[in-house]
C-alpha positions in Angstrom: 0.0 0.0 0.0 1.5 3.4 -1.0 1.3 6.1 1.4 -1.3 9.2 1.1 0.2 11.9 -0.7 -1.3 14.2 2.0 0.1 14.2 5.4 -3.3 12.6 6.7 -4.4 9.5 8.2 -5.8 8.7 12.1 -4.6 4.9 12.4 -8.0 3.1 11.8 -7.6 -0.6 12.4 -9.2 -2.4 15.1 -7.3 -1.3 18.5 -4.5 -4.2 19.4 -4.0 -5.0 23.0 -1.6 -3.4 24.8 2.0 -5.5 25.1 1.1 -6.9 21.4 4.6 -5.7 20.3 7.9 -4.4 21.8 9.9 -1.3 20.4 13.4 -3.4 21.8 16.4 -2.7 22.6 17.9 -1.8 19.1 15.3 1.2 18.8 16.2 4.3 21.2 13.0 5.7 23.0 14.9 9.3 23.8 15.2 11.6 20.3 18.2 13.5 22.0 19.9 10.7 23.2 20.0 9.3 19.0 20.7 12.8 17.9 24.0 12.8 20.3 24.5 9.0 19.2 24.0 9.7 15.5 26.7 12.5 15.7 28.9 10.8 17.2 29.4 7.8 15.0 28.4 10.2 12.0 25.0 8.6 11.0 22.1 9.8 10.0 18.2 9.1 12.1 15.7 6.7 11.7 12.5 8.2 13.6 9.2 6.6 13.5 6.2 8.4 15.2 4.3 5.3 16.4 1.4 4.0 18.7 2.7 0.9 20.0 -0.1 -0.4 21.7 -3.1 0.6 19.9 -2.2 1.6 16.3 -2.8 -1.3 13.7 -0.5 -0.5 11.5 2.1 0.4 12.9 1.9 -3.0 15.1 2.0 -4.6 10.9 5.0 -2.4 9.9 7.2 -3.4 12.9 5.7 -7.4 12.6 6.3 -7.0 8.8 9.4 -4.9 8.4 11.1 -3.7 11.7 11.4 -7.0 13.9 13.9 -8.6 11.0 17.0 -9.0 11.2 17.1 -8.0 7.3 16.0 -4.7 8.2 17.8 -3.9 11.6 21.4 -5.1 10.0 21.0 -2.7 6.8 19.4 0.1 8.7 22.0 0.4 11.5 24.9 0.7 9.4 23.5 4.4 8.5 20.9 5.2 10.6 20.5 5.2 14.7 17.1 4.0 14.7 14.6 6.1 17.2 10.8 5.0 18.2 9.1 7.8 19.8 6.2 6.1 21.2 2.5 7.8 21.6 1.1 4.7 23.8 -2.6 4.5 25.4 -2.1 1.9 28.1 -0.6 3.2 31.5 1.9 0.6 30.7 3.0 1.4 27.9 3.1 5.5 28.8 5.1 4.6 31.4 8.0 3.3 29.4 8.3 6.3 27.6 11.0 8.6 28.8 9.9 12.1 28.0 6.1 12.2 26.4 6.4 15.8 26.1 9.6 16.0 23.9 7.8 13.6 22.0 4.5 15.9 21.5 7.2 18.9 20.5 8.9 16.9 18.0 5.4 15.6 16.7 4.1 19.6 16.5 7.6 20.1 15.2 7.7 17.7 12.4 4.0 18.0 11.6 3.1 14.7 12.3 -0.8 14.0 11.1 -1.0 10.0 11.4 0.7 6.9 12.8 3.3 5.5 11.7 4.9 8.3 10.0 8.7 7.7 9.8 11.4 10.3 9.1 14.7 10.2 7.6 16.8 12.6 9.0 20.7 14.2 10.0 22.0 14.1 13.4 20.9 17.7 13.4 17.3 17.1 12.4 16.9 18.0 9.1 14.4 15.6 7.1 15.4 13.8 3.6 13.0 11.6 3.4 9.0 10.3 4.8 7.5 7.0 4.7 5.4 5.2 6.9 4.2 1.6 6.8 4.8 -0.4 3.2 4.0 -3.7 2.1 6.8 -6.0 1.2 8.9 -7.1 3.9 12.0 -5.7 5.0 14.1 -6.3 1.9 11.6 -3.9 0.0 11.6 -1.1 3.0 15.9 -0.7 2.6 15.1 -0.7 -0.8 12.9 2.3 -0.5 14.8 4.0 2.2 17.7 3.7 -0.5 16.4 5.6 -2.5 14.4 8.6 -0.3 18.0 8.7 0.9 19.7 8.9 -2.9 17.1 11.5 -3.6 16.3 13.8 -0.9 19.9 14.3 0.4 20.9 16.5 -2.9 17.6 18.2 -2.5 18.3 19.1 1.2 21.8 20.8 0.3 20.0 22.7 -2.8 16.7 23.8 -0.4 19.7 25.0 2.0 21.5 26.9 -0.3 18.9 28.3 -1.8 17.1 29.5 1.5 20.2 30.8 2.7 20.5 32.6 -0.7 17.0 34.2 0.2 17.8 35.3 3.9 21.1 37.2 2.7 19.7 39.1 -0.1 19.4 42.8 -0.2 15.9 44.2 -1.2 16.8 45.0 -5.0 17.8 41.0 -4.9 15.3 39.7 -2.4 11.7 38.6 -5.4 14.6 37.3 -7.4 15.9 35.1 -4.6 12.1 34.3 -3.4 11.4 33.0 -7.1 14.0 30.7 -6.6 12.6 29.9 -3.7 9.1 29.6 -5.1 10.5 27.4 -7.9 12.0 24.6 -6.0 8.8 24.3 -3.2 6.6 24.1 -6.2 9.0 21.2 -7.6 8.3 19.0 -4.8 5.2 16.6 -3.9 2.7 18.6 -1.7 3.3 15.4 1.3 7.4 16.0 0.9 9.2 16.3 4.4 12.2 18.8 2.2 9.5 21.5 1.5 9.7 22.7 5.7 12.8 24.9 5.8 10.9 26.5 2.5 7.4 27.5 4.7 8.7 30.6 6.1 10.5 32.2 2.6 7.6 31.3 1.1 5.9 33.2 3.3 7.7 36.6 2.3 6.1 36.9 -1.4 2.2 36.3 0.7 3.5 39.5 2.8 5.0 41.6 0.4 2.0 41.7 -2.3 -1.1 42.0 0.4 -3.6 43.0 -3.2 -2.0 40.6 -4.7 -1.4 42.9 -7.4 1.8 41.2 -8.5 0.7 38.0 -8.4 2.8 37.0 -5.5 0.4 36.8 -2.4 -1.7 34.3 -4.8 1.6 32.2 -5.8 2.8 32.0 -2.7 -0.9 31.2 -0.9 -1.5 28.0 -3.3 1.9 26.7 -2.3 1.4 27.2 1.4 -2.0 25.8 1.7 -0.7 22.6 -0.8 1.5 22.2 2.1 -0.9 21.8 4.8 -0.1 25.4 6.5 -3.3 26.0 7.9 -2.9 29.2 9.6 -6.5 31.4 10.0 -4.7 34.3 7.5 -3.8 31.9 5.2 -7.4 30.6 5.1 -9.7 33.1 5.4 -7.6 34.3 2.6 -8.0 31.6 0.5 -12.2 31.9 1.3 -11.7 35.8 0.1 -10.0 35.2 -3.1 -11.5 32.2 -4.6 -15.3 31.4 -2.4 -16.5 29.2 -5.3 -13.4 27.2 -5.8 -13.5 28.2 -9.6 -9.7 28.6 -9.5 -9.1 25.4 -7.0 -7.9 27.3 -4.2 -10.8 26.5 -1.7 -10.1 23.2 -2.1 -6.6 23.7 -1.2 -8.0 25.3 2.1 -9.5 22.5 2.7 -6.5 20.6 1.9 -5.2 22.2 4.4 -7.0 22.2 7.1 -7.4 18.4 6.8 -3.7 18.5 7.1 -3.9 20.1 10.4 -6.0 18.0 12.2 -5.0 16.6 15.2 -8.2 15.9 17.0 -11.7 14.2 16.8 -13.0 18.0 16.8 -10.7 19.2 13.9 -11.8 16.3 12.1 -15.2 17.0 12.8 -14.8 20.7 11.9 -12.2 19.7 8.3 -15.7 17.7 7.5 -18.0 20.6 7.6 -15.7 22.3 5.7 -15.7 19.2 2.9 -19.3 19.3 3.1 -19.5 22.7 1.8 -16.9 22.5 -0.1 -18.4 19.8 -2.4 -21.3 21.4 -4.1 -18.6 23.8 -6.3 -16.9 20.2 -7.5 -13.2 19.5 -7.3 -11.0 20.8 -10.3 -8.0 18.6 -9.0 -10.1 15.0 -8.8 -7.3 13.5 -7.2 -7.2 15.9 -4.1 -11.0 15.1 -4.3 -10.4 11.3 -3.9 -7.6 12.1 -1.3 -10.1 14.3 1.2 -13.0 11.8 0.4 -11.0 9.0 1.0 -9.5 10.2 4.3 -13.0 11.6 5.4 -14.0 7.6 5.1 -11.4 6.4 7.1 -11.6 8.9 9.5 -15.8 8.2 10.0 -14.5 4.6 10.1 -12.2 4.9 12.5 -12.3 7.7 15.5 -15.7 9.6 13.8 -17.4 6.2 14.3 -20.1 7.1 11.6 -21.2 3.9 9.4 -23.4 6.4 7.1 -20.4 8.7 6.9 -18.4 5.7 5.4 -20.2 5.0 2.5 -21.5 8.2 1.6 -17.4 9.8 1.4 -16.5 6.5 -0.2 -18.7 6.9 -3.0 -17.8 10.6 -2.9 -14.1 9.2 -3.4 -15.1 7.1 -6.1 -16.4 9.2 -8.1 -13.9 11.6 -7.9 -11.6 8.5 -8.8 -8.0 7.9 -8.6 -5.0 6.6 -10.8 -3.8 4.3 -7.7 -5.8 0.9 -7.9 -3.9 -0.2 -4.6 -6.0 3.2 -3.0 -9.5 1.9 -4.1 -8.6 -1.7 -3.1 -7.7 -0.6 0.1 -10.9 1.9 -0.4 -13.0 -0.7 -0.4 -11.7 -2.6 2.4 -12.9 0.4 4.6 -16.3 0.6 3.2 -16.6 -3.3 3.6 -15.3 -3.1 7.0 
């Protein structure tokens, strides 16, 4: 199963009793201890956002791909592999060494669903995303081979190119942000290199407020692609486009689905689907994506049955060029 290309996804399986899996003694539980590990032997982090007692799939992706020796051996010889752990039993909370180090990192990294696992330097910057995938271990180091062969060059251009940005002068400074604009605008809307690109991006929103230049309107379609979910950013994206006849609403409500880290955000993202809806979706895709998500999320924490198959037939009829997304579509609306 290929991951969401939008930071979404409460873990939905059935609830797995608490003790069903162990993190070990091969996966550090403290983010700083890895950090000071990783820099000393000059690796590079393996961090996966989990919930070991209760999340379904991330109990699959440590059964599947973490617990072999296939993966451990390959991963360690680059990466010091961290679990930061978001348990629901008393037990298992109380194994965890600093639970709110563990909620800064999650707010930190934007972390919208379970598992969600980062590739990153000892000094925190993120090459690569993932989460749970089919195929054993063999397949994972595969993957991770190549988020690593990928996003590393990306990481040095998005530094030198942001740094480019914060030292230019004013006459140099919309040159600089195009650059800046160019390269965010390259990368998937879910990529974990677009984060040190936010707040540049940011400049070109500020610096046209009529958008007269075209800048506030560039820069607020990649921001909300992104998931930054802000109330200026949105009530901006309701002002300049209230019928989504330019797709921009539904990259509001793009992103506030991306922001959701509650029952009650997901609850409030839904009215904002809802009325959304009516003005159709010009990117069908995204349509599938929000649909899709609403369904898991109705059949998982929402705990609506009606709500499942009414946003999975909203999803399918959007439709989707990923046939392992409608299988696994209609596995949630078949329960």
């Amino acid at each position: 199963m290929k991951q969401l290309t939008l930071a979404l996804g409460l873990c939905t399986l059935t609830a797995i009793p608490a003790g069903a899996t162990s993190l070990g003694e091969t996966w550090q539980a403290d983010f700083d201890v890895a950090a000071k590990l990783a820099k000393e032997q000059g690796k590079d982090l393996l961090v996966d956002f989990t919930g070991s007692d209760w999340c379904g799939w991330c109990i699959k992706l440590h059964e599947e791909v973490f617990d072999h020796d296939a993966f451990l051996v390959a991963a360690r010889e680059q990466y010091i592999l961290v679990a930061l752990d978001f348990p629901r039993s008393d037990e298992a909370k109380a194994k965890v060494p600093n639970p709110e180090r563990n909620d800064e990192l999650k707010n930190k990294y934007k972390i919208g669903g379970f598992p969600s696992v980062l590739l990153m330097t000892a000094e925190g910057e993120v090459f690569g995303k993932t989460g749970y995938r089919d195929g054993g271990p063999e397949k994972y180091i595969e993957n991770m081979a190549k988020l690593r062969s990928e996003g590393r060059p990306v990481l040095e251009k998005t530094k030198r190119i942001v740094g480019a940005f914060q030292a230019a002068a004013e006459p140099e400074k919309l040159a600089a942000w195009q650059a800046v604009m160019d390269l965010l605008e390259s990368l998937p809307d879910s990529s974990a290199l677009a984060a040190p690109l936010i707040e540049p991006a940011r400049w070109g929103f500020n610096a046209d407020p009529k958008n007269e230049k075209g800048l506030k309107l560039r820069a607020l379609k990649a921001l909300l692609s992104r998931g930054e979910a802000d109330e200026e950013l949105l009530s901006a994206g309701r002002e300049l486009d209230p019928k989504n006849e330019g797709g921009l609403l539904e990259k509001v409500v793009q992103a506030e689905f991306s922001a959701v880290r509650s029952d009650e955000a997901a609850q409030a993202a839904r009215v904002s689907l809802d009325l959304l809806t009516p003005f159709g979706f010009r990117d069908t895709e995204l349509g599938f994506q929000l649909n899709f998500t609403m369904c898991r999320w109705c059949a998982g924490p929402l705990d609506d049955a009606e709500g499942v198959q009414s946003y999975g037939a909203a999803a399918k009829a959007c439709g989707t060029k990923e046939k392992e997304m409608l299988d696994f579509l209609e596995q949630v609306m078949n329960g």
